[in-house]
C-alpha positions in Angstrom: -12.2 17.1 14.1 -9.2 14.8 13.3 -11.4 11.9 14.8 -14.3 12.5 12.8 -12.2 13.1 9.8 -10.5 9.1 10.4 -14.1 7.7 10.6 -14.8 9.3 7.6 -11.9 8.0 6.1 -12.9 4.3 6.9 -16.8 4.6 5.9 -15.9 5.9 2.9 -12.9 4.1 1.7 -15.2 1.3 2.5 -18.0 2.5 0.2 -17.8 1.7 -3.8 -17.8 6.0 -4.7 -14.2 5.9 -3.5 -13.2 3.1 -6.1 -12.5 4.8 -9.3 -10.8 4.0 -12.4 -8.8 1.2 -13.6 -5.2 0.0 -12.3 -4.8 -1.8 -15.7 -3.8 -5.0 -14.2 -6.1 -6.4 -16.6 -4.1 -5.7 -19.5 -1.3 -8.4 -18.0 -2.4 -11.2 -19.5 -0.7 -14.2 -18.1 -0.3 -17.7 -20.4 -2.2 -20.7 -19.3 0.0 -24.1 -19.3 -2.0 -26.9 -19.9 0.7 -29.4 -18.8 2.0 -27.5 -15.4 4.2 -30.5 -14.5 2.9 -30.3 -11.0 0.7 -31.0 -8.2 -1.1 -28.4 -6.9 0.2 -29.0 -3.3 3.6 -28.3 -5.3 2.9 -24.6 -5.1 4.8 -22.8 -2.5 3.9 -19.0 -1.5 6.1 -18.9 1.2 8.8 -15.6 0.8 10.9 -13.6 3.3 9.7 -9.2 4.4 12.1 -7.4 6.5 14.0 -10.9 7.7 11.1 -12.8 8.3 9.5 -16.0 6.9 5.7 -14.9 5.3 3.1 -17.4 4.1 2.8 -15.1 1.0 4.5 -12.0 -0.8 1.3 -10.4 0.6 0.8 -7.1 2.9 -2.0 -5.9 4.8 -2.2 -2.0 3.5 -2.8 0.9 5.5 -6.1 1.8 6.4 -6.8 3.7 10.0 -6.3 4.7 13.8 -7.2 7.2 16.3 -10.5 6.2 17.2 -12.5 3.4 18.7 -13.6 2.0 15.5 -10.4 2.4 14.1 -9.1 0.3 17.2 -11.7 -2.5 16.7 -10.5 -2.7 12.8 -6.5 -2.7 13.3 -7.3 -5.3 15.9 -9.4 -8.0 14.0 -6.8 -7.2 11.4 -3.5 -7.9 13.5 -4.6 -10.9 14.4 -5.6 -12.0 11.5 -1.9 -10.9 10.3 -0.8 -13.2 13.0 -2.7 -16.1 12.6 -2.0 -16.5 8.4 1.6 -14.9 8.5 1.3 -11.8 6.8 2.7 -8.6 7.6 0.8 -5.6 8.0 0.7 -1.8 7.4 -1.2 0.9 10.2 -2.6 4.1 9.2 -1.2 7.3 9.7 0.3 7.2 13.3 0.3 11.6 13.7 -2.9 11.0 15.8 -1.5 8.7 17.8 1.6 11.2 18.4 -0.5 14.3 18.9 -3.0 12.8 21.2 -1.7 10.2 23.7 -5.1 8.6 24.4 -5.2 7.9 20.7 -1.9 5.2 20.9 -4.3 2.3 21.7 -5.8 2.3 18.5 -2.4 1.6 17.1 -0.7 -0.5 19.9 -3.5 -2.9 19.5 -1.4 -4.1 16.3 1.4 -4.8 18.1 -0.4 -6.7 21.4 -2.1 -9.0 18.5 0.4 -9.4 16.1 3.6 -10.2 18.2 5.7 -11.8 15.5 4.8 -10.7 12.1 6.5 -7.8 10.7 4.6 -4.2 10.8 4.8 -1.5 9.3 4.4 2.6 11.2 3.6 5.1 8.7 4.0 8.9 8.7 2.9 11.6 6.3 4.9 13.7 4.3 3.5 16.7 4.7 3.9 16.5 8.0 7.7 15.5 8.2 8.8 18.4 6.0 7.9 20.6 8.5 9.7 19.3 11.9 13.0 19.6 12.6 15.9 16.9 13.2 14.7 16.2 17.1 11.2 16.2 16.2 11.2 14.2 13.1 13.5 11.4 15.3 10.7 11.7 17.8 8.2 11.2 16.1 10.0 8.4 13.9 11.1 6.7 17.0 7.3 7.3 18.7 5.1 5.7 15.4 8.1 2.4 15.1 7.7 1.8 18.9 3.9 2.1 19.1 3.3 -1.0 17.2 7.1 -2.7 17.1 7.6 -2.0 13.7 10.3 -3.5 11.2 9.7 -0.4 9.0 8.7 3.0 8.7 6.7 4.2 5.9 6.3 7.7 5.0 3.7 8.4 2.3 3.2 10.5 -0.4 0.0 11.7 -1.0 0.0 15.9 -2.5 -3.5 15.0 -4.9 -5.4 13.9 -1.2 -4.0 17.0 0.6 -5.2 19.4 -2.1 -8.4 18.2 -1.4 -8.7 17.6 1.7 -10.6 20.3 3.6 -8.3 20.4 6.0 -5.1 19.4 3.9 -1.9 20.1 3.9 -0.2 20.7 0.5 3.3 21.2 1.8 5.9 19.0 0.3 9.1 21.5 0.1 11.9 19.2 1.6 10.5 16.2 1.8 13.0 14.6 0.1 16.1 15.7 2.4 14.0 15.0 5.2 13.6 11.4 4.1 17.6 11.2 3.6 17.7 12.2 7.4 15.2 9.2 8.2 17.5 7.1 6.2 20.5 7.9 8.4 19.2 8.3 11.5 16.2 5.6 11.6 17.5 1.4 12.8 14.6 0.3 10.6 14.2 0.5 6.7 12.8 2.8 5.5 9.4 2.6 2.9 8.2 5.2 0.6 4.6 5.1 -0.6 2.1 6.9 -2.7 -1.5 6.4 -1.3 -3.7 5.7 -4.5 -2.2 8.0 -7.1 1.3 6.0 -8.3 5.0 6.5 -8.3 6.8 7.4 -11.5 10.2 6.3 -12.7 11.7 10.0 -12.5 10.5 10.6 -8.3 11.9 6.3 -8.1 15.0 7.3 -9.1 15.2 9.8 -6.6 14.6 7.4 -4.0 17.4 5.2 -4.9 19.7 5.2 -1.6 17.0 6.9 0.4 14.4 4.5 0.8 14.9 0.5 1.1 11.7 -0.2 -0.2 8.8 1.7 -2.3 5.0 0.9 -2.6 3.7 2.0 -5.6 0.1 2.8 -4.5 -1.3 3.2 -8.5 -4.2 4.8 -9.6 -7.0 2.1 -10.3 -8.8 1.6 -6.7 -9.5 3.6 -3.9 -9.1 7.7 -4.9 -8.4 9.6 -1.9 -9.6 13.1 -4.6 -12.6 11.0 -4.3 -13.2 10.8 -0.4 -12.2 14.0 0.5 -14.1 15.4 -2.5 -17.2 13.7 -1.0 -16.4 14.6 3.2 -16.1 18.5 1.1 -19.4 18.2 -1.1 -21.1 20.1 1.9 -18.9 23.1 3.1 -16.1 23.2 0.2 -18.4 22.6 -2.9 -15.4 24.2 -5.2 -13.5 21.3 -4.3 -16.2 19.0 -4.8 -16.4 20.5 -8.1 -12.8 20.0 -9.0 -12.7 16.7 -7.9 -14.4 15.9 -11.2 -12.1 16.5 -13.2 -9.2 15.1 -10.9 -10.1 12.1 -9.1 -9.1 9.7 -11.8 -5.4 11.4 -11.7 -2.9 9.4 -11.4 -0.3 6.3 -12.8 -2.4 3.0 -13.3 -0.5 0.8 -10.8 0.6 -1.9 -13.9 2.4 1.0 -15.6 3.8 2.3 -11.6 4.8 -1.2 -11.2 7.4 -1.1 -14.0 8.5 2.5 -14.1 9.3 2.1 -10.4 10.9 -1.1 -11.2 12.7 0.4 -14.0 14.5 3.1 -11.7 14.8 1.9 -8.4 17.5 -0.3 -7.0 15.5 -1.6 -3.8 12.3 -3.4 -3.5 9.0 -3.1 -4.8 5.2 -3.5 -3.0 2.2 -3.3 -5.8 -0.8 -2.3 -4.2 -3.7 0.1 -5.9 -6.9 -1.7 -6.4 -5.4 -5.0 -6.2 -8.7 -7.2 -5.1 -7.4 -11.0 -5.4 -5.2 -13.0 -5.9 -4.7 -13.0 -9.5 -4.1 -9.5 -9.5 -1.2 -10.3 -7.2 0.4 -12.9 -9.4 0.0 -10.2 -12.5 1.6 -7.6 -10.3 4.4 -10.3 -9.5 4.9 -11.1 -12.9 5.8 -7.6 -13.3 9.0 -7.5 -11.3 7.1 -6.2 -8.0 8.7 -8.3 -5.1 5.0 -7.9 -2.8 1.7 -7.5 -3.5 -0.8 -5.3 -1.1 -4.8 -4.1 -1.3 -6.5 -2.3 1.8 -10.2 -1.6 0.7 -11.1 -5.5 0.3 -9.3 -6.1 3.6 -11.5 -2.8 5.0 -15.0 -4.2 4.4 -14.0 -7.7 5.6 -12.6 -5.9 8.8 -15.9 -4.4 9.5 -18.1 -7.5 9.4 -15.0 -9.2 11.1 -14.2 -11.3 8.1 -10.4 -10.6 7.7 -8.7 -13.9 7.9 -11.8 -16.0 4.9 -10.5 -12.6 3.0 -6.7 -13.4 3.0 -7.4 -16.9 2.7 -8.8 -16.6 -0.6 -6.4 -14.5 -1.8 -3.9 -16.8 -0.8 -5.9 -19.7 -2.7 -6.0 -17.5 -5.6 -2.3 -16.9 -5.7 -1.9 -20.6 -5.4 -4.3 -21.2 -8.6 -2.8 -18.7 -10.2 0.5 -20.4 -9.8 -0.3 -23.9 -10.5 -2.0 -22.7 -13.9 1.0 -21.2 -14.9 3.6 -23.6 -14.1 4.9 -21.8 -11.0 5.9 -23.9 -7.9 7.4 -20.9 -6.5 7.2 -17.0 -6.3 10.4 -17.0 -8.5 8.8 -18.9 -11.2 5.7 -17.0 -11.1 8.3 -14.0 -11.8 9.5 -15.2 -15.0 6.0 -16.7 -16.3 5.4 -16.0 -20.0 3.1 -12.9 -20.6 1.1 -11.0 -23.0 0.9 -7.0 -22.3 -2.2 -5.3 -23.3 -2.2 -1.9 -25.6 -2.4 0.2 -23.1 0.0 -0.8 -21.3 2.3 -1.6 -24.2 2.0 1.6 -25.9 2.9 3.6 -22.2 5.9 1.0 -21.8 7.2 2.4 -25.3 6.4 6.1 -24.8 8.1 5.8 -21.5 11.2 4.1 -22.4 10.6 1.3 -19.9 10.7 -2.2 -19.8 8.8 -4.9 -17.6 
């Protein structure tokens, strides 16, 4: 069943009735500078994840494993990863753990992408429940299947509620990520996975987690896919998903409540589709910029490094027309916020 349910997953995700909503990146309106006083061979993307030296603050999300498809994808996307610098994300790696002859689909990443950092990822729900030997287990299992520089651990109670088969069990999560945080020789990232991160759960992340991912509301809607794989057998959930699969913190206003709160670093991802979403995210205070769904359709017709190119050339634009040489520049470029945004800043008490 867990096989099926990963293909699903990637068909889906892939599909435009899992993109719902908008991550208000829109309402960042960055100022144009006429007289850039540069070349556009001036613009430098370069930055640093996890110790190493990146062509751009860019990430490769999380998107699948476990199955044969999901081995062919995270392949064409490591090396990809590898060939342009990037780092890269896996999927949830509990498959892999469970089921031995499931690993391949993951170690693929590392056997393709030697050098670049990755990122393992584990799910909350799952990590509440094991104990210490288990959780360092499974920790140690996900970082070695791929090499990873990081462990991410994600978030994700609106998917689980409407998963069929979910698991809506987040008592202890939080101490059981303080025991990651002691015990684990890699950092440690927190992420949401579509649904956003507020500035009260940021703040209690501060000392637990090196970095957090935002993951706003304004792309792909896990309600959404597991609604849909429901529709047949679990029409009440269906049903619900109506009136929840828009839930959520648009990733703009995530960006700078997370910001606001947290002491560590900060990935925007959360229907980010170019690379002039990126520099809006960046100009937000977010130190990385990530998207998975444009990255998932490219993987499938094996398209995955002409997809990060052009969002590297759109970064680079994006730069030049505002003056920015570097990714520190691009950080302090003058903006305009839009009313949405504005007005959530002030009822929030937070600044970007």
């Amino acid at each position: 069943m867990i096989d099926k349910r990963k293909n699903d997953h990637i068909f889906l995700a892939a599909s435009p009735e899992s993109q719902v909503g908008d991550n208000w990146l829109d309402d960042v309106v960055l100022i144009h500078r006429a007289l850039p006083e540069l070349d556009l061979d001036d613009v430098d993307t370069r930055a640093t994840f996890l110790g190493s030296e990146i062509s751009m603050p860019f990430i490769i999300g999380a998107m699948t494993g476990g199955t044969e498809l999901a081995e062919k994808i995270n392949a064409r996307l490591a090396k990809a990863a590898e060939e342009l610098r990037v780092p890269m994300y896996v999927g949830s790696q509990r498959i892999g753990i469970v089921k031995p002859e499931a690993r391949r689909s993951f170690e693929v990443v590392r056997s393709n992408a030697p050098t670049v950092p990755k990122i393992a990822n584990l799910g909350a729900p799952q990590i509440s429940r094991l104990s210490d030997e288990q959780l360092l287990r499974w920790a140690e299992e996900a970082v070695g299947m791929i090499d990873a520089a990081a462990l991410a651990v994600h978030l994700n109670p609106a998917q689980e509620v409407f998963q069929p088969e979910g698991e809506p069990h987040f008592r202890n999560v939080l101490e059981r990520l303080r025991f990651l945080k002691r015990a684990l020789k890699v950092q440690l990232i927190v992420k949401e996975v579509g649904n956003g991160i507020s500035k009260e759960v940021a703040s209690l992340l501060n000392g637990v987690a090196d970095i957090i991912d935002v993951a706003g509301a304004g792309g792909t809607s896990f309600v959404a896919i597991e609604a849909l794989r429901a529709r047949e057998e679990r029409p009440e959930l269906y049903e619900m998903s109506e009136v929840f699969k828009g839930w959520g913190i648009p990733t703009a206003a995530a960006i700078c409540e997370v910001k606001s709160a947290f002491r560590g670093l900060v990935i925007a991802s959360g229907g980010i589709r170019n690379g002039l979403d990126g520099a809006r995210a960046l100009s937000l205070g977010a130190d990385y910029f990530s998207a998975s769904q444009p990255l998932l359709k490219a993987a499938l017709d094996d398209r995955v490094a002409q997809a990060i190119s052009k969002i590297w050339r759109e970064l680079r634009v994006a730069m030049f027309l505002t003056g920015a040489a570097k990714i520190q520049d691009l950080r302090r470029a003058p903006k305009v916020l839009g009313p949405r945004l504005e007005s959530w800043l002030r009822q929030r008490g937070v600044g970007c």
